[in-house]
C-alpha positions as CSV (number, residue, x, y, z in Angstrom):
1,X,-2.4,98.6,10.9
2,X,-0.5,100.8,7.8
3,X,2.9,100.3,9.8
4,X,2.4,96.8,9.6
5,X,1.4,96.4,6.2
6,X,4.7,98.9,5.7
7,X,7.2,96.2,7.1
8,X,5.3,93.4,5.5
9,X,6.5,94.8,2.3
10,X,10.2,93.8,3.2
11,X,9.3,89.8,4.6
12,X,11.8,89.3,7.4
13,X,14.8,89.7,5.1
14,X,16.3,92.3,7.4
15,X,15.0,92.1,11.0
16,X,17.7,94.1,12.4
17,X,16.2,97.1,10.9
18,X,13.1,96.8,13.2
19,X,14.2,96.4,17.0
20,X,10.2,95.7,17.7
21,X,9.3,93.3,15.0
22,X,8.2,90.3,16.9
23,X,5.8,93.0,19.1
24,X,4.5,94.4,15.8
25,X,3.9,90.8,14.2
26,X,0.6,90.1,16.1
27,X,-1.8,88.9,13.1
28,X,-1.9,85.2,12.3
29,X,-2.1,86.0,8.9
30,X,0.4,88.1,8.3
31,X,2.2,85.4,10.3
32,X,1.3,82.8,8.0
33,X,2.1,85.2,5.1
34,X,5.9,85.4,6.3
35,X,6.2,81.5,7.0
36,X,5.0,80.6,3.6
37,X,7.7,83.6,2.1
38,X,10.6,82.3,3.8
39,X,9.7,78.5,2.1
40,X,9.3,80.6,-1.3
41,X,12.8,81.8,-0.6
42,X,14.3,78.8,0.4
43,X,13.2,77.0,-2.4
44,X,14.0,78.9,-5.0
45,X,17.1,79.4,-3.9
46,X,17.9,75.3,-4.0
47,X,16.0,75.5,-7.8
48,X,18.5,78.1,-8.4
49,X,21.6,77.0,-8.3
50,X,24.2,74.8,-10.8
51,X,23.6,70.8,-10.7
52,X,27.6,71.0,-9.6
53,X,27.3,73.7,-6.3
54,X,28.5,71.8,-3.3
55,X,26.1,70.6,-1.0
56,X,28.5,72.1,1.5
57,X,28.3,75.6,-0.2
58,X,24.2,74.8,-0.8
59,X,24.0,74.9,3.2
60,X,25.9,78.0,3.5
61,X,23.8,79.8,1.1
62,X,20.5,78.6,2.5
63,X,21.7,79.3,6.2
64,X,22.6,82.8,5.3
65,X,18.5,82.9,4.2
66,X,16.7,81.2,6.7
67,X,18.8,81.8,10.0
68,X,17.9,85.5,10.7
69,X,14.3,85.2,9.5
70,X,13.5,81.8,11.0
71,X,14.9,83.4,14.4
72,X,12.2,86.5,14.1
73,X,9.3,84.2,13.5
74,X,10.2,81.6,16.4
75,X,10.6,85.0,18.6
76,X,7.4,86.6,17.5
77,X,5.4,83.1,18.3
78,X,5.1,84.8,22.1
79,X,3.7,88.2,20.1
80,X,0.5,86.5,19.2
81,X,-2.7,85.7,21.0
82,X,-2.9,82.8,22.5
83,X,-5.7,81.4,20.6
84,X,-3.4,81.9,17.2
85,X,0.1,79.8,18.8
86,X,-1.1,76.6,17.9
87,X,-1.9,77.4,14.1
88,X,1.3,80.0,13.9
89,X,3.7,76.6,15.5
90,X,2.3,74.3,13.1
91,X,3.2,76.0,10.3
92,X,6.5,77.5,11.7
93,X,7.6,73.2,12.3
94,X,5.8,73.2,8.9
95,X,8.4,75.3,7.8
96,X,11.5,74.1,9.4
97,X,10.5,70.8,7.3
98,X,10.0,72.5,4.1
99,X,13.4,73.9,4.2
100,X,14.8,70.7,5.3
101,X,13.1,68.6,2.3
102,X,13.9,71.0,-0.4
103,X,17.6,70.3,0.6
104,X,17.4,66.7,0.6
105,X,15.5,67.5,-2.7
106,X,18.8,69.3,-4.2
107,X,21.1,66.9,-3.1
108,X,19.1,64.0,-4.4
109,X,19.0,66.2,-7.5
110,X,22.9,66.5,-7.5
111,X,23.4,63.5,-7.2
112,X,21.2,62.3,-9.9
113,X,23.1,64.8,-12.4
114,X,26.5,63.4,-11.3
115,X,25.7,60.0,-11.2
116,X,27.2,60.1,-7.7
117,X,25.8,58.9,-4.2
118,X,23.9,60.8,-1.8
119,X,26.5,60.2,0.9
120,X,27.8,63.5,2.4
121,X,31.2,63.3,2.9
122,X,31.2,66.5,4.8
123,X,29.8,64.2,7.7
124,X,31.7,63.2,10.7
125,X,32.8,59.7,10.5
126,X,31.1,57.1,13.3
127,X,33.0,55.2,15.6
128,X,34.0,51.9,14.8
129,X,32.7,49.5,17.6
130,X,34.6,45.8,18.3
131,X,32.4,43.3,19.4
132,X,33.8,40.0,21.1
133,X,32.5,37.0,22.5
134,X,30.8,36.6,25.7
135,X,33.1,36.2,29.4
136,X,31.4,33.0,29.5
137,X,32.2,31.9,26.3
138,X,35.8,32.8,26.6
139,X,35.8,30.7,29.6
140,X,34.0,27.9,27.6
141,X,36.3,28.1,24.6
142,X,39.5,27.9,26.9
143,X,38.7,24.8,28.9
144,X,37.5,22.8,26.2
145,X,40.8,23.9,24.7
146,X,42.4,22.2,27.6
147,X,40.5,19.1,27.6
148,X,40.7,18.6,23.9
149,X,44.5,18.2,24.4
150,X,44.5,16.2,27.2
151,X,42.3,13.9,24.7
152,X,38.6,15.1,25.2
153,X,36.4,15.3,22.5
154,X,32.9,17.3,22.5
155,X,30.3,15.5,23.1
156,X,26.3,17.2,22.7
157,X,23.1,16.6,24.0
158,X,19.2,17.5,24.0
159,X,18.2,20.2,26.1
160,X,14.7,18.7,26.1
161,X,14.9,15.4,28.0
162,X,13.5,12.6,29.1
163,X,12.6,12.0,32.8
164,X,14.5,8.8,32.6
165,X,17.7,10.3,31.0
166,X,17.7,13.3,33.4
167,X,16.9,11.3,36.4
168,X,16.6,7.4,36.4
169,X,19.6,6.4,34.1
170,X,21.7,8.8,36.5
171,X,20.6,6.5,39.8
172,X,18.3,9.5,41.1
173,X,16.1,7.9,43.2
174,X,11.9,8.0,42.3
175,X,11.3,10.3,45.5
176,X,14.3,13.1,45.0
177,X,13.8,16.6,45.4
178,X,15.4,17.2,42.7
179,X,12.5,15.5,40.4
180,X,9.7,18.1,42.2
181,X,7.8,20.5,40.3
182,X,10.1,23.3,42.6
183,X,12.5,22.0,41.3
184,X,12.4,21.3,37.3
185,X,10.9,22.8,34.5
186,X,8.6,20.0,33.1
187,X,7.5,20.2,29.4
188,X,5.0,17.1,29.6
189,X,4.3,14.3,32.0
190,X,8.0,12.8,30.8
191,X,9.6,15.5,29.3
192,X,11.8,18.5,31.2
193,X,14.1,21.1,30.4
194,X,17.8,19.2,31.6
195,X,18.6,20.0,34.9
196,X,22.4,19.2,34.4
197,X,24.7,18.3,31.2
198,X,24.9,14.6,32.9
199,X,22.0,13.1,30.3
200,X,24.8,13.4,27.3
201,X,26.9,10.7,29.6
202,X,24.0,8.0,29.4
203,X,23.8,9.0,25.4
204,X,27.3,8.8,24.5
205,X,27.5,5.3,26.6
206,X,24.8,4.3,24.3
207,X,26.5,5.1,21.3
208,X,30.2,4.7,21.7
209,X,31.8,1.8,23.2
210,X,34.5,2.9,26.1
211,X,37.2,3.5,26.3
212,X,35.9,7.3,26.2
213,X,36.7,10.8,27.2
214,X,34.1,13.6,26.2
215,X,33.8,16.8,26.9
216,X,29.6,17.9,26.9
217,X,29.3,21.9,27.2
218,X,25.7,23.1,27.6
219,X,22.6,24.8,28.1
220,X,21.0,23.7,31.8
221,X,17.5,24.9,33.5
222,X,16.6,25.3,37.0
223,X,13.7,26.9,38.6
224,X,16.2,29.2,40.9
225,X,15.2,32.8,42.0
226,X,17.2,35.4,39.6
227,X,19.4,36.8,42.0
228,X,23.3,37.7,42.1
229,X,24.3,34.0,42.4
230,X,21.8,31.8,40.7
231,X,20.1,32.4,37.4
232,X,17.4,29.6,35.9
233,X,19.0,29.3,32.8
234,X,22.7,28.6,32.4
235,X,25.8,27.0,30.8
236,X,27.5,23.7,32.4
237,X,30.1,21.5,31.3
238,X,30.6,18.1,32.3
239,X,33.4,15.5,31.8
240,X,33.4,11.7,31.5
241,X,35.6,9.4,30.9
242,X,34.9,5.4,30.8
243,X,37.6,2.5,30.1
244,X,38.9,-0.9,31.9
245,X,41.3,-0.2,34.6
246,X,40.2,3.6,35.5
247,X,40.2,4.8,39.1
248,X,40.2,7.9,41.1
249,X,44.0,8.3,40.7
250,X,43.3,9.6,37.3
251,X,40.7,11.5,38.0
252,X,42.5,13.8,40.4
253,X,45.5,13.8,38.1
254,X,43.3,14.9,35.1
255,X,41.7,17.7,37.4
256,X,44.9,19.2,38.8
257,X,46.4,19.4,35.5
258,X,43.3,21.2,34.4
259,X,43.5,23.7,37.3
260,X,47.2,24.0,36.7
261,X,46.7,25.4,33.4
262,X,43.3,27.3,33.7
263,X,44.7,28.7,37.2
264,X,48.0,28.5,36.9
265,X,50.9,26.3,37.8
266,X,51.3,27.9,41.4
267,X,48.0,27.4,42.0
268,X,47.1,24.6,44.7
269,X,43.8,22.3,44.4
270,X,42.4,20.0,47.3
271,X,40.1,17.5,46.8
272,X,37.1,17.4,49.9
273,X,34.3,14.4,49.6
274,X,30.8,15.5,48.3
275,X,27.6,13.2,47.4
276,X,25.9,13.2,44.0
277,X,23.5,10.2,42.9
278,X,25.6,9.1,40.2
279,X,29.0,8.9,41.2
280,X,30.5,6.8,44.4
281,X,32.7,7.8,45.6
282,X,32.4,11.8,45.4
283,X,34.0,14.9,45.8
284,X,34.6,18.4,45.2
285,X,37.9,20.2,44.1
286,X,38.7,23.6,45.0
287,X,41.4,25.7,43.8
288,X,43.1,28.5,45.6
289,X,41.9,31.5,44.1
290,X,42.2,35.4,44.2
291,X,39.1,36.8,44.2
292,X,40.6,40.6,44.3
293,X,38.9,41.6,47.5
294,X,41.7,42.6,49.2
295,X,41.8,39.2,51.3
296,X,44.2,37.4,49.2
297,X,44.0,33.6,48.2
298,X,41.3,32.0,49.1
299,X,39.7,27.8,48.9
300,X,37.3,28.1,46.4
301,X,34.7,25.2,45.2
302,X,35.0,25.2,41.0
303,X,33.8,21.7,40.4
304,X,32.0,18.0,41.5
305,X,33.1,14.8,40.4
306,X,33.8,11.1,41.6
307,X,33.6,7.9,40.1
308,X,30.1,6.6,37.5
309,X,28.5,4.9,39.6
310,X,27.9,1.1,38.8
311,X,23.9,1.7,38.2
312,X,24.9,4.7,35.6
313,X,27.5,2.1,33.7
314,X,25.1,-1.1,33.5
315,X,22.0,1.2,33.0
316,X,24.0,2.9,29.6
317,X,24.4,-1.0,28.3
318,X,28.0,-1.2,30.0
319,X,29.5,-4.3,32.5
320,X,29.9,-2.3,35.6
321,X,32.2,-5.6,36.2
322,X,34.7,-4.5,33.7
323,X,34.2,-1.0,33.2
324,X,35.4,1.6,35.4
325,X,34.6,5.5,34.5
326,X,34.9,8.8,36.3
327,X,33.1,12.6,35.8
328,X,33.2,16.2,36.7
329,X,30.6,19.4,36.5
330,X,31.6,22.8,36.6
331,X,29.6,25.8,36.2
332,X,31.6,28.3,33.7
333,X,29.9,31.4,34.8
334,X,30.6,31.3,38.4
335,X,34.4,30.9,37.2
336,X,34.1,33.7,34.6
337,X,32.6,35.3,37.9
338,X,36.1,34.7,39.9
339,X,38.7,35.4,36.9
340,X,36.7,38.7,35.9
341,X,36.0,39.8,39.4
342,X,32.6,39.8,38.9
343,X,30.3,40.1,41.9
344,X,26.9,39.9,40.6
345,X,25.7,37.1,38.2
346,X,23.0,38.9,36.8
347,X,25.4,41.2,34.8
348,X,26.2,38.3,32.6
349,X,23.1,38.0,31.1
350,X,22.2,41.8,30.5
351,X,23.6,42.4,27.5
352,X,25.0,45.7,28.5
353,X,27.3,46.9,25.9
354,X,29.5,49.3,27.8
355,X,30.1,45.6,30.4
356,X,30.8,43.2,27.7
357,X,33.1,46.0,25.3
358,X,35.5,45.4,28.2
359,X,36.2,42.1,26.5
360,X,37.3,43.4,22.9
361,X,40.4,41.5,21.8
């Protein structure tokens, strides 16, 4: 082995000169040997140098050291038996991370000298990112906005209920569907997870005397199949309003100025009946909408409502005799869904940066 103890004498510092150095470097030892050169190097040559050097001008230096030689001994990994590759890659990643720390080293070295930080302005900048609130939110935001200057205020609830606030103050009768395990999340024998917003009507009853207008934006929980329209946990608002004299006149007024805003002033509504137990009479609104399909305007369903049902006033402490109220639900994703052209529900809850960037103000 004289011609390789020959080139061992010069330690990878000019490869060029030998053509057949990785064939030639076939001992793990003499392997080894130039690894733990090259760290020798590299160090010294960070130890070297002024406390003021530039880290920028530091790299250049240590690249013109390490790049040629750290070339040669990844190439001459394939040059040794196979027995030997695992010991020779160690200490060649060994290396790499020697070389690595002794420049963090320096840097933390310069800094330290120079009282400055370790931040290297010689880095590219990162992106700046906006976040924004959530579509739904948005949508939230807007139509309480609305309602709060038609004379709403914000009105909140439990999202852990009773079974008599979710169901028997709101004149659901003791066999409903609605009250099945299929149907609602229980907590306890009386507890559940709110079906609907509705339970904030019988509290606010309780507490404030009419005449009333509140607006109750909320959390609700049904045991629906994830799918691309239904999720079992989602926002709902819900609208009351409760004084002498009230009658469906103004409820369809309030509605239509509502849509007139949210949708536009040439936008048309239509009110169709519709059955929930705690209203009589009820109905539905829909609200000519462009779902960007390519079809045009179309009848869409955005809300229920109707009159409080007399059981719902007396059993919230009211005289059904004297006091007259009327309410609305609306689900704000599904009209997030329409104004965003939105197709599938699910992608509101995915928290997919690159969907809800869109958004940004």
């Amino acid at each position: 082995m004289p011609a390789l103890r020959a080139f061992a004498a010069d330690p990878l510092r000019h490869p060029s000169r030998s053509p057949d150095f990785r064939c030639r470097l076939v001992q793990l030892s003499e392997y080894l040997g130039q690894t733990n050169a090259l760290a020798q190097d590299a160090r010294a040559l960070l130890d070297g140098l002024e406390p003021d050097t530039r880290l920028d001008v530091a790299k250049g230096q240590l690249n013109a050291l390490k790049d040629d030689r750290l070339a040669a001994l990844q190439g001459a990994l394939r040059g040794l038996p196979a027995d030997d590759r695992r010991a020779a890659g160690s200490a060649f990643n060994t290396l790499k991370q020697g070389i690595q720390d002794a420049l963090d080293g320096f840097a933390a070295r310069q800094a330290s000298a120079t009282g400055a930080s370790t931040f290297d302005a010689t880095m590219p900048a990162r992106g700046v990112w906006r976040g924004s609130l959530h579509p739904v939110t948005l949508v939230i935001d807007e139509i309480c906005e609305i309602f709060r200057e038609l004379g709403f205020t914000i009105a909140l609830g439990p999202e852990a209920e009773t079974e008599w606030y979710n169901f028997g103050a709101l004149n659901f009768p003791p066999d409903h569907p609605a009250m099945e395990l299929h149907d609602t999340l229980y907590l306890g024998q009386d507890t559940v997870l709110r079906t609907h917003t509705s339970p904030v009507q019988v509290r606010t009853l309780q507490q404030y005397k009419p005449p009333v207008r509140v607006l109750a934006p909320g959390q609700v929980y049904r045991r629906d199949f994830f799918d691309a329209t239904h999720a079992p946990a989602f926002m709902q608002l819900e609208g009351l309003a409760v004084d002498e004299g009230i009658s469906f006149v103004d409820l369809k007024a309030t509605l239509a100025e509502f849509a007139r805003r949210f949708y536009g002033a040439s936008r048309r509504v239509r009110f169709g009946p519709s059955y929930f137990p705690f209203v009589e009479p009820g109905a539905q609104m829909d609200v000519e909408v462009d779902l960007n399909d390519g079809k045009g305007l179309r009848w869409v369903e955005i809300l229920g409502c109707g009159m409080v049902h007399p059981h719902v006033l007396d059993d919230a402490g009211l005289d059904s005799e004297k006091f007259t109220g009327w309410a609305f639900g609306m689900g704000p994703a599904r009209i997030a869904m329409s104004r965003y052209d939105i197709s599938d529900i699910r992608v509101l809850y995915d928290s997919d940066v690159r969907f809800l960037e869109q958004f940004a103000r």
